[in-house]
mmCIF file as gemmi writes it, N, C-alpha and C atoms, coordinates in Angstrom:
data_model
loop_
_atom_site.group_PDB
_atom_site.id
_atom_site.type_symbol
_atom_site.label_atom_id
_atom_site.label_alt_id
_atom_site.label_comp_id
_atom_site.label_asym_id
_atom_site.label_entity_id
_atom_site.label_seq_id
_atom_site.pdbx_PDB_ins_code
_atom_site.Cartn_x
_atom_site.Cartn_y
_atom_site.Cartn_z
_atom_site.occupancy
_atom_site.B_iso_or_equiv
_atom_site.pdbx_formal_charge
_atom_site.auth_seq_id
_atom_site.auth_asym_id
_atom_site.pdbx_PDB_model_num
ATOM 1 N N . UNK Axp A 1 ? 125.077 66.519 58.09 1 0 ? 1 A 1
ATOM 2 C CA . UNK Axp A 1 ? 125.979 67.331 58.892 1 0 ? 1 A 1
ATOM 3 C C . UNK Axp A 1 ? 126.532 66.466 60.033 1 0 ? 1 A 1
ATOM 4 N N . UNK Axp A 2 ? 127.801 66.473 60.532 1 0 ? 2 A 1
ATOM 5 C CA . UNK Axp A 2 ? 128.03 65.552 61.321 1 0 ? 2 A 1
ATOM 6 C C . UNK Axp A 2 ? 128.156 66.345 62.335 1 0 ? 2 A 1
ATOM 7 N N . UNK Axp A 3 ? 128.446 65.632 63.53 1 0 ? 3 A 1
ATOM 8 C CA . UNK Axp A 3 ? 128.373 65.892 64.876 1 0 ? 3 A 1
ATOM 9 C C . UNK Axp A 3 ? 129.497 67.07 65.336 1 0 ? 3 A 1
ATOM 10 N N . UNK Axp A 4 ? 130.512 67.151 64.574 1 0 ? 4 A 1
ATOM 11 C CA . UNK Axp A 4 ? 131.936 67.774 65.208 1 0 ? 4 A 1
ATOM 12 C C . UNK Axp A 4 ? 130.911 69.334 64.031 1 0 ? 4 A 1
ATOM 13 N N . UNK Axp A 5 ? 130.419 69.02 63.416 1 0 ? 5 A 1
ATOM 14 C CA . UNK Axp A 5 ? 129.996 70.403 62.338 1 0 ? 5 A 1
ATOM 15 C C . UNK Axp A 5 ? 128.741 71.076 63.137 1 0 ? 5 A 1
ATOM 16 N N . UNK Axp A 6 ? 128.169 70.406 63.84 1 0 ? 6 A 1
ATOM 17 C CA . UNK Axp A 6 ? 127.163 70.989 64.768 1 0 ? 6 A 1
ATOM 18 C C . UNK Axp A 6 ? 127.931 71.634 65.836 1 0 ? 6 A 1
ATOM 19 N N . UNK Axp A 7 ? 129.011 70.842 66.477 1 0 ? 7 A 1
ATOM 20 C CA . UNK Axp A 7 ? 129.673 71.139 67.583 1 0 ? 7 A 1
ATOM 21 C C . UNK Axp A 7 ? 129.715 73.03 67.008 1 0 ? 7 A 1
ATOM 22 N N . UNK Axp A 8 ? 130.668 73.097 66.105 1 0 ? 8 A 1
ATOM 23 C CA . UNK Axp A 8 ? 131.79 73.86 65.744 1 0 ? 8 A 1
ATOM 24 C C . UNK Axp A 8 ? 130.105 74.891 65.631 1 0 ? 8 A 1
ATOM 25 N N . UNK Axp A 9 ? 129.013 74.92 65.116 1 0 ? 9 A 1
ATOM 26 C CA . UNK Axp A 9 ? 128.307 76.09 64.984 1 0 ? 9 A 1
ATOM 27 C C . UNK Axp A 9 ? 127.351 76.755 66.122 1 0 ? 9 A 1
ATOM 28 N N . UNK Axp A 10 ? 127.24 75.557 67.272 1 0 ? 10 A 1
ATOM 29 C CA . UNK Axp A 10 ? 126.769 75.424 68.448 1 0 ? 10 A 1
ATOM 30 C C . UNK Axp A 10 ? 127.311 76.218 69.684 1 0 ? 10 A 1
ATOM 31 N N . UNK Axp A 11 ? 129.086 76.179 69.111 1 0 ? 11 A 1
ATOM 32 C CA . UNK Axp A 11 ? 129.997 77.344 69.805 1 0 ? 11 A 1
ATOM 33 C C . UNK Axp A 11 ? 130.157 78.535 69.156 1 0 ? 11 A 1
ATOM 34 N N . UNK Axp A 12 ? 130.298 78.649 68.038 1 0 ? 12 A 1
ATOM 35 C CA . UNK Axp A 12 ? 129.69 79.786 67.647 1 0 ? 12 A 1
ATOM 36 C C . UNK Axp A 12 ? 128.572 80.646 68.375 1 0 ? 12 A 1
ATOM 37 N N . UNK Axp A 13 ? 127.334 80.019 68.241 1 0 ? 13 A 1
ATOM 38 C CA . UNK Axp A 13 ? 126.258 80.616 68.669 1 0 ? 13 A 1
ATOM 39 C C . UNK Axp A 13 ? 126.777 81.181 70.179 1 0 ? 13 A 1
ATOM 40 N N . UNK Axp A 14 ? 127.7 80.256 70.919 1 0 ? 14 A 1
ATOM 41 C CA . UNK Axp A 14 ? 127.509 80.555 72.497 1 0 ? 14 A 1
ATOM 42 C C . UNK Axp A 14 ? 128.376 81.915 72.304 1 0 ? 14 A 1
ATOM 43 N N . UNK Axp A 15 ? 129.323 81.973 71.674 1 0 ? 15 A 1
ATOM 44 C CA . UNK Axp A 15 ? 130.526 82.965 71.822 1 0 ? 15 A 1
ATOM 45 C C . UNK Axp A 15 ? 129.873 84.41 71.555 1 0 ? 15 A 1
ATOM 46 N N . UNK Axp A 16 ? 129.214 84.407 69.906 1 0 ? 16 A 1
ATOM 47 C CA . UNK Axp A 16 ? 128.498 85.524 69.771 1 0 ? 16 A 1
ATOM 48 C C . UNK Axp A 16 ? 127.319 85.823 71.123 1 0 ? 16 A 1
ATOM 49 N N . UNK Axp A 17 ? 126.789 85.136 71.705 1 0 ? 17 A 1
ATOM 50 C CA . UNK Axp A 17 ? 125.215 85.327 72.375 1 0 ? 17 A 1
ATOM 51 C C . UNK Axp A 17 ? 125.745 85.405 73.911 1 0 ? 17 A 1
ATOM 52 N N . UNK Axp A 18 ? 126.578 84.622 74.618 1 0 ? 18 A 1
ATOM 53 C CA . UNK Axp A 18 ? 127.324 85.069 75.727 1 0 ? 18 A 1
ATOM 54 C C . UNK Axp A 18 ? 128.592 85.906 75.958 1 0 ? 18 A 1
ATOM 55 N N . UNK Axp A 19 ? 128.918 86.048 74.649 1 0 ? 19 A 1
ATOM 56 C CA . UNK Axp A 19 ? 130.702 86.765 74.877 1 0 ? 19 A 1
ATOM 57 C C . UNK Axp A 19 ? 131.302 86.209 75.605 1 0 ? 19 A 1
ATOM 58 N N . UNK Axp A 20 ? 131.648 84.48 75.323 1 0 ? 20 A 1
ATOM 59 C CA . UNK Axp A 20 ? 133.289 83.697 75.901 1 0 ? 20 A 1
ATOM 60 C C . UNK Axp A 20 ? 133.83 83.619 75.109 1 0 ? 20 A 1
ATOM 61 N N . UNK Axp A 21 ? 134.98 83.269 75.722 1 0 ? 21 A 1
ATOM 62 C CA . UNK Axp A 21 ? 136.218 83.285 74.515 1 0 ? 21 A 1
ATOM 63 C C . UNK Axp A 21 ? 136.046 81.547 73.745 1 0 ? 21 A 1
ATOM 64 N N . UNK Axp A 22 ? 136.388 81.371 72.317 1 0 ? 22 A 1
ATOM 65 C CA . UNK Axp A 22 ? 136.053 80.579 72.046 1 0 ? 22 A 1
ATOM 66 C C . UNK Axp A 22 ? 136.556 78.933 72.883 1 0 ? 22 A 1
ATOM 67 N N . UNK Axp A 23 ? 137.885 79.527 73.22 1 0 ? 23 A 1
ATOM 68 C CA . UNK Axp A 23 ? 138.373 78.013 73.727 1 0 ? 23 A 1
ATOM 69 C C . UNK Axp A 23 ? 137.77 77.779 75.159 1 0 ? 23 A 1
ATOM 70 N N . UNK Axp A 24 ? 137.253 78.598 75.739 1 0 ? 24 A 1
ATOM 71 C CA . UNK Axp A 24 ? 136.824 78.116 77.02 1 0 ? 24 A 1
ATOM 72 C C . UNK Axp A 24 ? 135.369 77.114 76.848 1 0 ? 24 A 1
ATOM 73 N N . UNK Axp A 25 ? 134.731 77.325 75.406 1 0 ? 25 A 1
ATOM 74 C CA . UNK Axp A 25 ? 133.922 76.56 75.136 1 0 ? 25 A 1
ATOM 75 C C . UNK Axp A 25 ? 133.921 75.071 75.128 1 0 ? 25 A 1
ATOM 76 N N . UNK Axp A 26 ? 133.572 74.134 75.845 1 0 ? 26 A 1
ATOM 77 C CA . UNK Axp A 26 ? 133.32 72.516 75.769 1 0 ? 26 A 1
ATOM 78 C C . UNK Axp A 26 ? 132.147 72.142 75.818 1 0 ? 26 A 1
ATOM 79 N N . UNK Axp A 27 ? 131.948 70.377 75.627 1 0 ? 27 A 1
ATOM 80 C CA . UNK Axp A 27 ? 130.818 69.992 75.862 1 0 ? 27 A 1
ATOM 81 C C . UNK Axp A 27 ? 130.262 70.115 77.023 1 0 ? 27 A 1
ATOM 82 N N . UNK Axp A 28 ? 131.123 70.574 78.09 1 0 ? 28 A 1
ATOM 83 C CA . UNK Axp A 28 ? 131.068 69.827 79.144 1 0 ? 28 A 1
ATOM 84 C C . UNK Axp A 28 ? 130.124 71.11 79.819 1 0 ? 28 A 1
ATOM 85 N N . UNK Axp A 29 ? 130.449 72.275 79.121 1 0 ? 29 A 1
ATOM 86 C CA . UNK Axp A 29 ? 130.255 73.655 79.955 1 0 ? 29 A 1
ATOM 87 C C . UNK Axp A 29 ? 128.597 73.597 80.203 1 0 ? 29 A 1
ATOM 88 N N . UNK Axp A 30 ? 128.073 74.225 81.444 1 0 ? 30 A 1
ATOM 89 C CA . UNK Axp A 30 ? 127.095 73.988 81.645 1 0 ? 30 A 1
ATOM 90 C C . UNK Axp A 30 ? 126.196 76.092 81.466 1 0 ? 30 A 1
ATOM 91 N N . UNK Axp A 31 ? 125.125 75.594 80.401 1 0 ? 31 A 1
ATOM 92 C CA . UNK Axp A 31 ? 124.352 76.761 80.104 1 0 ? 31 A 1
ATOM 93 C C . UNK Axp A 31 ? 124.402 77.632 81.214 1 0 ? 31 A 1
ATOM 94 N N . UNK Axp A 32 ? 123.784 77.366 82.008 1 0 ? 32 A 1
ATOM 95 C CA . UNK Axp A 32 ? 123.127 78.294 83.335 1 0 ? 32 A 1
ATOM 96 C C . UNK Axp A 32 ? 124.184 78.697 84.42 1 0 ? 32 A 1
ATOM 97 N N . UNK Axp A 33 ? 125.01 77.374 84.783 1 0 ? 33 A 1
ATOM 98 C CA . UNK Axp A 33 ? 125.897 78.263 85.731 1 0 ? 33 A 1
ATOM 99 C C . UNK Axp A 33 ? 127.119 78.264 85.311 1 0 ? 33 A 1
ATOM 100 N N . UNK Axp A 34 ? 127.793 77.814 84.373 1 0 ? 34 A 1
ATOM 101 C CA . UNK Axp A 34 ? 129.176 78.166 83.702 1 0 ? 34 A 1
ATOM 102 C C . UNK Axp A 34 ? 128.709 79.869 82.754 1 0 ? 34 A 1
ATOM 103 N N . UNK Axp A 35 ? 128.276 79.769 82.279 1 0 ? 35 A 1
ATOM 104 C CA . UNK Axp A 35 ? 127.373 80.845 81.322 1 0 ? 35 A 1
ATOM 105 C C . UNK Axp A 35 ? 126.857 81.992 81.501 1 0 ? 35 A 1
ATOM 106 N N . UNK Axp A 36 ? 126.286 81.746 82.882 1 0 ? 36 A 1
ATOM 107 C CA . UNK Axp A 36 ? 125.488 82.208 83.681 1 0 ? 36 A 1
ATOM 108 C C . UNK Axp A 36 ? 124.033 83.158 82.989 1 0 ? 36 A 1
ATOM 109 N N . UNK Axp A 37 ? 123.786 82.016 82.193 1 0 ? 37 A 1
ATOM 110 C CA . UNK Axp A 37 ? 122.271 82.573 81.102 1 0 ? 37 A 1
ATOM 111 C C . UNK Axp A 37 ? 121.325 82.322 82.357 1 0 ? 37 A 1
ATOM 112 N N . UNK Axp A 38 ? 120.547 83.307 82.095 1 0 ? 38 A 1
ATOM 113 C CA . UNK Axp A 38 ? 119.216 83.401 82.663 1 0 ? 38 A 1
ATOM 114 C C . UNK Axp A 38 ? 118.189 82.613 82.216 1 0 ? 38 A 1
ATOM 115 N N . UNK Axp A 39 ? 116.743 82.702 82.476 1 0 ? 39 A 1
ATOM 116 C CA . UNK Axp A 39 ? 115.516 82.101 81.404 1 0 ? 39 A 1
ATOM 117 C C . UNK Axp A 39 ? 115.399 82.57 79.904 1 0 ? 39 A 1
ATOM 118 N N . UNK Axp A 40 ? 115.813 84.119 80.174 1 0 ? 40 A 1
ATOM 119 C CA . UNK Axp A 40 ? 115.439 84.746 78.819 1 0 ? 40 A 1
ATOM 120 C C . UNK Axp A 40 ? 116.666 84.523 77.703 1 0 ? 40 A 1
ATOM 121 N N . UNK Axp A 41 ? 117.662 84.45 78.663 1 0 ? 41 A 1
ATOM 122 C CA . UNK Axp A 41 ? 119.12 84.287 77.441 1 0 ? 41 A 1
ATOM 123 C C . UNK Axp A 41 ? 119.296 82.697 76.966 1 0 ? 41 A 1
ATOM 124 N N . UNK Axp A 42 ? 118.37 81.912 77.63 1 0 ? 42 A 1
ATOM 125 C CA . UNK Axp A 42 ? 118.171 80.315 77.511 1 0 ? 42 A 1
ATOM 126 C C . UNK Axp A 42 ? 117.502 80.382 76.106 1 0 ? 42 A 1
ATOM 127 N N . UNK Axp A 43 ? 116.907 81.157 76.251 1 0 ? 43 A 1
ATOM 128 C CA . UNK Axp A 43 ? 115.108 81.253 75.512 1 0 ? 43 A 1
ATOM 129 C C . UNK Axp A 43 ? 115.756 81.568 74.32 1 0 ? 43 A 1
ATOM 130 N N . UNK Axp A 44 ? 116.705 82.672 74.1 1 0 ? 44 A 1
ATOM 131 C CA . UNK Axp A 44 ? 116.929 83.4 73.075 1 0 ? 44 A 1
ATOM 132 C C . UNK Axp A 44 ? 118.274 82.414 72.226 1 0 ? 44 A 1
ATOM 133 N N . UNK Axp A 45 ? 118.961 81.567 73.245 1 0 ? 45 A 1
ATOM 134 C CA . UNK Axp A 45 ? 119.85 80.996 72.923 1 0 ? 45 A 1
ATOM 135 C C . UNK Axp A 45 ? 119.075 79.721 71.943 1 0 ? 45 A 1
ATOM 136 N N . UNK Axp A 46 ? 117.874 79.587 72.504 1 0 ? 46 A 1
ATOM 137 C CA . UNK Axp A 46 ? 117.257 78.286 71.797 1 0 ? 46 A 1
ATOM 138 C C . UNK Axp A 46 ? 116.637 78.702 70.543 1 0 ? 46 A 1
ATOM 139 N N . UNK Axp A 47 ? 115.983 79.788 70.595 1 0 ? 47 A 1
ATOM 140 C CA . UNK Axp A 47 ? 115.157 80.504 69.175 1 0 ? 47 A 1
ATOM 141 C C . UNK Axp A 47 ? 116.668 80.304 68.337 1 0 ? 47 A 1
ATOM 142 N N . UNK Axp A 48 ? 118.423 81.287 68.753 1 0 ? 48 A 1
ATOM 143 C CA . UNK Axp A 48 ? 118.937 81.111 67.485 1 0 ? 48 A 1
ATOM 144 C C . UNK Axp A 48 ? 119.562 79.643 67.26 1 0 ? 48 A 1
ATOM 145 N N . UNK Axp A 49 ? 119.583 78.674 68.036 1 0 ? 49 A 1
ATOM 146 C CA . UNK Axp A 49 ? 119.557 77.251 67.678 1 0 ? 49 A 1
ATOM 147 C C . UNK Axp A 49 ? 118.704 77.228 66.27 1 0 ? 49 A 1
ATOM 148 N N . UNK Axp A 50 ? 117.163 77.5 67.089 1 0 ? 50 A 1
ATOM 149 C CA . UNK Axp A 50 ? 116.199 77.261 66.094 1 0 ? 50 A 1
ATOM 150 C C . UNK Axp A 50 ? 116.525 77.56 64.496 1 0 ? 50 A 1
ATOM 151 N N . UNK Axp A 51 ? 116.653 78.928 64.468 1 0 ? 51 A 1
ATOM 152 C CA . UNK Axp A 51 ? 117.264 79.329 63.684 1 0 ? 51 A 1
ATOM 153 C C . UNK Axp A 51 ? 117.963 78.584 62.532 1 0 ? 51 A 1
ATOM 154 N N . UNK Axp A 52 ? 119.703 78.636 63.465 1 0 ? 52 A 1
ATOM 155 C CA . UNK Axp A 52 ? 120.831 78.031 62.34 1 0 ? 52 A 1
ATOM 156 C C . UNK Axp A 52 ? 120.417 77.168 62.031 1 0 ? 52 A 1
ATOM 157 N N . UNK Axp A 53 ? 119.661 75.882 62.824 1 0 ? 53 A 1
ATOM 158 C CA . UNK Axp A 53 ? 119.551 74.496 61.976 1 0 ? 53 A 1
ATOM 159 C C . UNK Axp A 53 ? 118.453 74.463 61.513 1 0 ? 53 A 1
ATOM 160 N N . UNK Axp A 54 ? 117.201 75.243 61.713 1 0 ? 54 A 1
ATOM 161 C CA . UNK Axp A 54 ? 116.62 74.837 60.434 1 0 ? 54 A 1
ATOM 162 C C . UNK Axp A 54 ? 115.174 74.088 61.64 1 0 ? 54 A 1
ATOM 163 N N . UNK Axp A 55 ? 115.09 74.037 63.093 1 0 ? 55 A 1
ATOM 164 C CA . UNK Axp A 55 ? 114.503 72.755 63.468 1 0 ? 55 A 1
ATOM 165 C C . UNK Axp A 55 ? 113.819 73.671 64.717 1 0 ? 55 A 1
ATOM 166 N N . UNK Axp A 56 ? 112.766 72.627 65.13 1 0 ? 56 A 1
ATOM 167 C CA . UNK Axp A 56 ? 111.645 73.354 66.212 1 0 ? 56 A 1
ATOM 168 C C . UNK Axp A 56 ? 112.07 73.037 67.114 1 0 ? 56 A 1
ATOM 169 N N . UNK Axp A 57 ? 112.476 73.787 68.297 1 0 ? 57 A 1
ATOM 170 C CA . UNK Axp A 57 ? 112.658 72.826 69.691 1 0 ? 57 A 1
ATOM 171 C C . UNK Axp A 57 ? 112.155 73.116 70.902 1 0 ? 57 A 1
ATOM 172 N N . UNK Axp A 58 ? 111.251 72.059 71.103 1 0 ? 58 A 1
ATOM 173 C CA . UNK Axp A 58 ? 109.715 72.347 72.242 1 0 ? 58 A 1
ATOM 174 C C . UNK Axp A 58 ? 110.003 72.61 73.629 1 0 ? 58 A 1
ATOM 175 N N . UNK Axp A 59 ? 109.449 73.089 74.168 1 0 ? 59 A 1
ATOM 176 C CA . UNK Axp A 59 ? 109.55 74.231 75.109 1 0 ? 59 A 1
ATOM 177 C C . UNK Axp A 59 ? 110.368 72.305 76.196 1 0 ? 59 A 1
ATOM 178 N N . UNK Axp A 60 ? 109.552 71.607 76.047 1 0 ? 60 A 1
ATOM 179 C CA . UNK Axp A 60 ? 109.623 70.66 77.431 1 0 ? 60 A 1
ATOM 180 C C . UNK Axp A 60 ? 111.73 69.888 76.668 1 0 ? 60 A 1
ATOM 181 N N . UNK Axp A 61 ? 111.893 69.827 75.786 1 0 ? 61 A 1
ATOM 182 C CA . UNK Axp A 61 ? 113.353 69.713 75.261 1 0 ? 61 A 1
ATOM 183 C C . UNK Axp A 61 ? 114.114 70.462 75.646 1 0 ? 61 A 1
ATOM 184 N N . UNK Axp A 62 ? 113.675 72.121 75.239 1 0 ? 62 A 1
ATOM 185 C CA . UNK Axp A 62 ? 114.844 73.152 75.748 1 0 ? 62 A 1
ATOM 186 C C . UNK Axp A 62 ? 115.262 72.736 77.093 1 0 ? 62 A 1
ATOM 187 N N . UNK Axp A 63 ? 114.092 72.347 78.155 1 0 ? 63 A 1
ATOM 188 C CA . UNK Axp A 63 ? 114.439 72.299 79.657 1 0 ? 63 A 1
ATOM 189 C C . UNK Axp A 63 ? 115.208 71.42 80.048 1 0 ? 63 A 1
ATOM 190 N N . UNK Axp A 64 ? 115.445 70.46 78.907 1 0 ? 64 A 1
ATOM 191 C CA . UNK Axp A 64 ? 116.517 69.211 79.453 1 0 ? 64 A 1
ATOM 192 C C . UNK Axp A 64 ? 118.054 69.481 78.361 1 0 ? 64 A 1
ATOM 193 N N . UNK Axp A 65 ? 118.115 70.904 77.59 1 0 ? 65 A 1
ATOM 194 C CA . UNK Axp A 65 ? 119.482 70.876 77.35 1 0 ? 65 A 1
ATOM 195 C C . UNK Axp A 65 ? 120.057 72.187 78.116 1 0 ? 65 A 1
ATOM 196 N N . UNK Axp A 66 ? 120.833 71.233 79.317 1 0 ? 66 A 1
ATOM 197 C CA . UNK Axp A 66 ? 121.361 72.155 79.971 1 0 ? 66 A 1
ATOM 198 C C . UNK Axp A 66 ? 122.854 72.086 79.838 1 0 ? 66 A 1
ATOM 199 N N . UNK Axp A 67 ? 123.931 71.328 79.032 1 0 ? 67 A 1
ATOM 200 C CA . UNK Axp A 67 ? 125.416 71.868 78.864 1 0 ? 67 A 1
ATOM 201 C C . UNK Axp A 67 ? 125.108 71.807 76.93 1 0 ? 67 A 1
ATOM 202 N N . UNK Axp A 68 ? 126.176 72.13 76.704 1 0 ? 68 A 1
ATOM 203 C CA . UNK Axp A 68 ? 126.522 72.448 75.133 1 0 ? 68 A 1
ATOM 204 C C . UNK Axp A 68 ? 126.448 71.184 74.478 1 0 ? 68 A 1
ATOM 205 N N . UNK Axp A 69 ? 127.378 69.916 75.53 1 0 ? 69 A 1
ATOM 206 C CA . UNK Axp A 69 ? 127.046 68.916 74.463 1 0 ? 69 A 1
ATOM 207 C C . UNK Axp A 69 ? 126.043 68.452 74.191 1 0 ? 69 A 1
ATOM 208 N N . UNK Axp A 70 ? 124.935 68.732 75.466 1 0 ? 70 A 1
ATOM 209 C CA . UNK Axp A 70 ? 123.409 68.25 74.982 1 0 ? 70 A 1
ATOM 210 C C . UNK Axp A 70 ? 122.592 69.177 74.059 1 0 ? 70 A 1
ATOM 211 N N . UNK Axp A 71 ? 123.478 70.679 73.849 1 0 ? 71 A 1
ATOM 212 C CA . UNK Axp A 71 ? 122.469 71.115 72.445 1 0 ? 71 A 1
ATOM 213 C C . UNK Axp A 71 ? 122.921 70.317 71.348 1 0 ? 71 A 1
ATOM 214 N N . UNK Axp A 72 ? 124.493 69.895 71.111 1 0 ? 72 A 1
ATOM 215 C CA . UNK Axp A 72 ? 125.032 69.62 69.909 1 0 ? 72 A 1
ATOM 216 C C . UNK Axp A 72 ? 123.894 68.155 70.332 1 0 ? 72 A 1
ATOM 217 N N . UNK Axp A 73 ? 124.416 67.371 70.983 1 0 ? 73 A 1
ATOM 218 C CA . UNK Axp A 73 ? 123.375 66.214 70.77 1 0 ? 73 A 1
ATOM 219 C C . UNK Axp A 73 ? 121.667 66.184 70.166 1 0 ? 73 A 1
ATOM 220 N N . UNK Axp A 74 ? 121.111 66.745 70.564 1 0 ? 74 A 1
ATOM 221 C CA . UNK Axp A 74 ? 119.997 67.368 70.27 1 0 ? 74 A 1
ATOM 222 C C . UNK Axp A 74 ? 119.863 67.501 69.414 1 0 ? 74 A 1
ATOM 223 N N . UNK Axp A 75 ? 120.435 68.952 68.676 1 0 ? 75 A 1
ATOM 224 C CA . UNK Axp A 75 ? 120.944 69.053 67.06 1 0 ? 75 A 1
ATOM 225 C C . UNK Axp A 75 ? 120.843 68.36 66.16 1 0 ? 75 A 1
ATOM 226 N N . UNK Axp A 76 ? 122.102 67.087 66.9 1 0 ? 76 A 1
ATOM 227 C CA . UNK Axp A 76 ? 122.306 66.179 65.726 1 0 ? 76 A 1
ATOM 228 C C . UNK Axp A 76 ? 121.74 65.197 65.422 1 0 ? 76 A 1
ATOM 229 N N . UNK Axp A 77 ? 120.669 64.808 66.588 1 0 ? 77 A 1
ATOM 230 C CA . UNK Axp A 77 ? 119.527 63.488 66.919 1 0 ? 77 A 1
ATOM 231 C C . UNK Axp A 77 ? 118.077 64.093 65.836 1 0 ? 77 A 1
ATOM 232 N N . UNK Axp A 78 ? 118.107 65.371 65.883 1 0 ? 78 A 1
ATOM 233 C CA . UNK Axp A 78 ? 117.046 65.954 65.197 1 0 ? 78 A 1
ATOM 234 C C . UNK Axp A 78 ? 117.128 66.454 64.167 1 0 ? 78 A 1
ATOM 235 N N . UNK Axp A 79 ? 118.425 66.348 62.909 1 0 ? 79 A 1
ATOM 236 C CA . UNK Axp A 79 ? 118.418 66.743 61.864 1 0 ? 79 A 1
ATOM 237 C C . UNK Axp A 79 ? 118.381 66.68 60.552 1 0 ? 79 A 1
């Protein structure tokens, strides 16, 4: 799976799970205060990560992906 195919399902996830509009989505956007996810919508955002790809991601990882491009990075380093 390449990197732009993670991108593209990574915004997905945000659009359904935060309700933004898709184009306001970038790498750049930051989880917590662009987003404005809490712990629990972090939490839940990471289980459906978990989910779509298929992959475990440990509690001390989740805490260091804090914008989108570091889930897609993540993603794609681990798949």
């Amino acid at each position: 799976m390449s990197r732009e195919e993670v991108f593209t399902k990574v915004k997905a996830i945000i659009v359904k799970h935060f309700d933004i509009a898709e184009d306001k989505v970038t790498e750049d956007v930051s989880i917590q205060e662009d987003l404005g996810a809490d712990s629990i919508s972090i939490m839940e955002f990471v289980l459906e990560l978990e989910e779509e790809f298929g992959t475990e991601i440990s509690d001390e990882d989740a805490e260091k992906i804090q914008t989108v491009g570091a889930a897609v990075n993540y993603i794609a380093d681990h798949k």
